[in-house]
N, C-alpha and C positions, 0 to 999 in steps of 0.2 A: 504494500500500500504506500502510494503517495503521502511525504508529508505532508502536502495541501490535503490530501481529501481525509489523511489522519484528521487535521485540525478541523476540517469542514464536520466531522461527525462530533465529534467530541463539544466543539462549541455551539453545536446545536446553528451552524448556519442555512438558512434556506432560501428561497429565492425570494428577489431577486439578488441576493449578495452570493459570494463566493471569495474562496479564497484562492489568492493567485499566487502569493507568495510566501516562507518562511524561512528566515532569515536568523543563521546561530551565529553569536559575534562569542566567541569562546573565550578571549579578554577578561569580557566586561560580563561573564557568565549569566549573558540574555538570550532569550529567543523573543524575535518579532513576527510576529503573522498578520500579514495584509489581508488585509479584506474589500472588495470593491465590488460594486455592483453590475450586471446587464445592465451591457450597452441602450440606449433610447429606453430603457424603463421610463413608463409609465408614473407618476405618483398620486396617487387617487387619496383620498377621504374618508378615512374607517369607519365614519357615522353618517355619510350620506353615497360614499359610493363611487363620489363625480373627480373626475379627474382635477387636479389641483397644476396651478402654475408652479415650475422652478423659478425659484426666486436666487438662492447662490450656495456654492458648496463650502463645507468647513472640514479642518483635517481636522481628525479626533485622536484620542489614547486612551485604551482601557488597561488597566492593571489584570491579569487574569490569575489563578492559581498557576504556583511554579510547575516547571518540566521537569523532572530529575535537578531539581535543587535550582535550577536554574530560572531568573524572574524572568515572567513570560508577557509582553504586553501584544496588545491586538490596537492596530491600527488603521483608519479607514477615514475615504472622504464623504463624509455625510453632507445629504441635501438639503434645505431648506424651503420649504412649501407657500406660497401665497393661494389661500381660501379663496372662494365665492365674495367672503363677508367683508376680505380684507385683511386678514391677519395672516400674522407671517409665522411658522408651526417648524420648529426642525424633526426631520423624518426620529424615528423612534428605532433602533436596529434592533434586532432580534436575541443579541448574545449582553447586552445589559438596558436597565431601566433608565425613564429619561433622569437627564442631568445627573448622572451617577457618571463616575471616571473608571469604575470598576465592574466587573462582570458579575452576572447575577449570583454565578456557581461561588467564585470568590467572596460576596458578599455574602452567601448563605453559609460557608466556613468559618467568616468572620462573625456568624451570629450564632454557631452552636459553638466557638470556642468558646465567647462570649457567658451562653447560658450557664458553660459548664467551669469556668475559671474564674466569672464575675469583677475580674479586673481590666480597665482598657487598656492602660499601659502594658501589660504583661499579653494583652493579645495584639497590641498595637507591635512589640517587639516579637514575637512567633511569627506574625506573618509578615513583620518586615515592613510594615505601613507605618504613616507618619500618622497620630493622634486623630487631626482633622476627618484623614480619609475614615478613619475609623465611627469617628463621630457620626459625619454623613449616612453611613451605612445605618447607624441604631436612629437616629432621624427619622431615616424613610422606613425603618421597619417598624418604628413606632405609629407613625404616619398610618402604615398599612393593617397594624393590628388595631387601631381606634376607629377605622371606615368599619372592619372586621366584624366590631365588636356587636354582639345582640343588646337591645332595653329589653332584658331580662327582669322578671319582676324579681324587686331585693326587698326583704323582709325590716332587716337591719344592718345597720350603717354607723361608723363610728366617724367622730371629728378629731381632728389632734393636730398640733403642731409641732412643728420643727424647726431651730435655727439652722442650717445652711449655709450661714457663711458667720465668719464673725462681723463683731458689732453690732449685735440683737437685730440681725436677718432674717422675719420668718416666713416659713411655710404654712397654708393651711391644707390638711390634709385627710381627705374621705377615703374611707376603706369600708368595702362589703365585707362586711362580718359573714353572709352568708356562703360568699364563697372564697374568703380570704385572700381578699387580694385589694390592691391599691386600687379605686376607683380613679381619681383624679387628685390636680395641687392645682391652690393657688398662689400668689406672693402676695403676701401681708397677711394680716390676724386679723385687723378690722371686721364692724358685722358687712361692710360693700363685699369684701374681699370672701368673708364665709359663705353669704348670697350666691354669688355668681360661682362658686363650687357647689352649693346645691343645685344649680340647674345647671350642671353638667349632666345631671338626670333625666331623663324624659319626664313630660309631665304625668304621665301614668305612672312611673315607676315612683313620681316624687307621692304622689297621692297614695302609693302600697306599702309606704314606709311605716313600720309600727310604733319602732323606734327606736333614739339614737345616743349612742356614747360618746360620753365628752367631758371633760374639764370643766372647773366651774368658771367657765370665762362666759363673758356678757354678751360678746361680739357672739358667739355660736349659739347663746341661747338664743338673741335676740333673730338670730337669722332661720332656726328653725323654727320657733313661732310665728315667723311670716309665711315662709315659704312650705312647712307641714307642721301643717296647725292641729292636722290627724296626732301627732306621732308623739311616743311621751319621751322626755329626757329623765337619761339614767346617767348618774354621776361614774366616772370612774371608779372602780373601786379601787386600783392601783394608782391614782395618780393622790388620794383620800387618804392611802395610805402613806406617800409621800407629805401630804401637808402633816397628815401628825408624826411625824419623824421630824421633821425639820423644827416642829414643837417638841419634840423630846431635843433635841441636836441644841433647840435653843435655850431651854434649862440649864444645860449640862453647861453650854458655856458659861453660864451666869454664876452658876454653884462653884461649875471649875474658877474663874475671876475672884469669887469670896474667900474659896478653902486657899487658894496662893498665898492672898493676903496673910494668910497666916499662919504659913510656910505648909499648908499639906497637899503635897500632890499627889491625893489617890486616884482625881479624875485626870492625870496628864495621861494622852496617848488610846483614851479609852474609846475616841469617838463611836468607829464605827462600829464597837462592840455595841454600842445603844443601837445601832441602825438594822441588826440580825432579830430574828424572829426567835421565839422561843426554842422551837425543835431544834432550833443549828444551837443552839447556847447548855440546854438542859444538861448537856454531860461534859462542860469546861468548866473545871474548877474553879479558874483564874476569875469566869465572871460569878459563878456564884457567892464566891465571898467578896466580890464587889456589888454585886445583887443586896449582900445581906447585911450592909451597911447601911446607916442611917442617912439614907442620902434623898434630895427632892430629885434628884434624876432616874431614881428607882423607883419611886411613886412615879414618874412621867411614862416612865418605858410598859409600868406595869397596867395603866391606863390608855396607854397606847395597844399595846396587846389583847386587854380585856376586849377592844371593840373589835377583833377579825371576829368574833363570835357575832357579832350581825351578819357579819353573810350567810352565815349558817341557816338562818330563819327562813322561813315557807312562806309561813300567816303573818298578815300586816299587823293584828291584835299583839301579839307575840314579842314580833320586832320593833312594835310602838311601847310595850312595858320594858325590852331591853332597853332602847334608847333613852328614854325617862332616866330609869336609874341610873344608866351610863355615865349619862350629864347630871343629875346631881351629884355623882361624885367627882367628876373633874372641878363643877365650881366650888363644892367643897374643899380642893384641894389644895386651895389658894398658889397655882402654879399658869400665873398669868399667861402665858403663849399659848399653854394648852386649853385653856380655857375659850381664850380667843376662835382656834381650832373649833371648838365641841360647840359655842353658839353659831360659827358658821356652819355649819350642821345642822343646827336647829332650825333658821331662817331659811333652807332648805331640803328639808327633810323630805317634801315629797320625790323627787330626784334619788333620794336613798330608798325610797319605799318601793320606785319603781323596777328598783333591779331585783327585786323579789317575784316580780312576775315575770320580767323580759332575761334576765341574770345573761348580760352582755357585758364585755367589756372591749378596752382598744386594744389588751393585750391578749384576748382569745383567739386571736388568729393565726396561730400555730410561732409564735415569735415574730410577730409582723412588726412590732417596733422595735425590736434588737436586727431585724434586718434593712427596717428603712435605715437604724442606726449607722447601719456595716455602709450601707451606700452614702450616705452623708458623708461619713467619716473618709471613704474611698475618693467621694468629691470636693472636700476640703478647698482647692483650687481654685474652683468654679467660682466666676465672678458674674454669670448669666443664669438667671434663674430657670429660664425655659432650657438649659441642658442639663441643669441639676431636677428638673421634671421626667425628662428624656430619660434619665438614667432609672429613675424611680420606676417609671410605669414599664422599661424596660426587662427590669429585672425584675417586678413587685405586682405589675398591672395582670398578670396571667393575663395577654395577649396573645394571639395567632401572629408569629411574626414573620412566619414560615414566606418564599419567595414564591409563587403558584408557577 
């Protein structure tokens, strides 16, 4: 077999192109393959049929998968079409998609190393492309799995955000709980900015929402009460448990600052033993006899603890006598942060009550925030929010990214 009609099969070329030439420069360890078209071809119109004016030719360059190690690019004069209507359309060739520099086959290696390595750099260096080209490629297969994508009815939907870049950059960010994956982002936290991420929804799908997980931020209450007035808010239970941590975390500083004063440094060094859960701690000695000290950080931690027993609750009667007593003992406890904590709680409670019937969170989705985490942290760099999007719904969107 010819090397022209090797590359003719292999690149999927058909008429009217062909290829006439392939050219090894053994040096510069390339191969070139020309591709050009029949003579007097015709250029017709894929949506109406009608022959189309030549308007003028352009030389092109694609990047293809190597030959035996060697970079392989495909070269050709492509024509450029004047319509009926007026517009001027460069022809589309068969061996890559428009405005790609790369072949399709290439591009589709570049998106399962991708899936399977989840670094760009690391696949930008295996196949030997600069960044950019790399970029382009998760672009248009982004592109192509959001056309892709069904308005599938979703039950439940979580909000959350994410810094992105430093300098309190954020994202706001929808995930189907239902089927664990990133629905959409937008830039900023604002309620404009939360809006216009809910109706990235179809409005059917916005009206089958039951209901949503989030933060006790204003901006996302205030935008799902506009936009699903259906749907109930359920507070984070993880991000809940963060504000009373940061309430225990604030005791301890306060306690630790007084016992200095007067030389005893039992709380130096102890932080983040406040910040572990009972079961990681029950069998360290080191903390139980810091446990069993007369200290207000051991009333904080153990106040902190007592409340994971509300998620345990079924019946709202039940988990409205826990909470009760809950909260009078933190205001009894005269440990102001925490206090603070347990009446934002209070003011709303119904958001707590709600995860008793819907029991959703942002972090049910099989580690979906330690993975948006992994891609944040991956794009650190990024100074454009629409490629720190790109990378999210790449990896995170469960899309069809696949090339047809």
């Amino acid at each position: 077999m010819k090397d022209t009609d090797f590359y003719q099969q292999i690149l999927g070329v058909v008429a009217p192109w062909k290829v006439v030439e392939v050219r090894l420069e053994m040096d510069a360890k390339r191969v070139t393959v020309r591709v050009e078209p029949e003579a007097k071809t015709k250029w017709g119109n894929p949506e109406t049929g009608k022959v189309a004016h030549l308007h003028k030719w352009t030389e092109r360059k694609w990047r293809h998968l190597d030959t035996c190690q060697f970079e392989t690019i495909i070269e050709a004069r492509v024509p450029s079409v004047r319509h009926e209507g007026g517009q001027v359309e460069e022809v589309t060739v068969p061996w890559a998609d428009r405005f790609q520099r790369v072949t399709r086959l290439l591009a589709q290696a570049v998106i399962v190393w991708l899936e399977a390595c989840g670094n760009v750099d690391k696949v930008a260096r295996i196949m030997r492309l600069d960044w950019t080209t790399v970029d382009s490629i998760m672009n248009a297969a982004v592109k192509r799995g959001l056309e892709r994508r069904k308005k599938e009815p979703i039950d439940y939907v979580g909000m959350d955000e994410k810094s992105f870049r430093r300098g309190h950059t954020y994202a706001s960010i929808l995930n189907d709980l239902d089927n664990n994956r990133v629905w959409d982002l937008k830039e900023g936290r604002k309620t404009e900015n939360a809006k216009a991420l809910l109706e990235t929804l179809g409005q059917e799908q916005r009206s089958g929402v039951k209901a949503v997980a989030m933060d006790m931020w204003a901006a996302f209450e205030n935008a799902v009460r506009s936009l699903l007035p259906q749907a109930d808010i359920v507070y984070d239970k993880f991000h809940i448990s963060g504000y009373l941590n940061k309430a225990v975390d604030d005791v301890r500083k306060q306690e630790h600052r007084q016992l200095m004063e007067k030389g005893d440094d039992t709380l130096k060094g102890t932080k983040y033993l406040w910040l572990r859960n009972f079961p990681d701690l029950r069998a360290e000695r080191s903390f139980q006899e810091l446990y069993a000290a007369n200290l207000k950080t051991s009333r904080a931690w153990r106040l902190k603890e007592s409340f994971e027993g509300f998620w345990d609750y079924r019946y709202k009667g039940a988990a409205e006598k826990f909470f009760r007593d809950w909260h009078k003992k933190v205001k009894r406890s005269r440990l102001e942060p925490m206090k603070k904590v347990a009446d934002m709680l209070a003011n709303r409670i119904d958001g707590l009550f709600n995860y008793l019937e819907h029991r959703i969170t942002n972090a049910a989705s099989e580690g979906m925030n330690s993975l948006v985490a992994r891609v944040v942290g991956n794009a650190r760099g990024l100074r454009n929010f629409e490629k720190f999007r790109i990378r999210v719904l790449f990896f995170l969107g469960k899309l069809d990214l696949s090339i047809a």
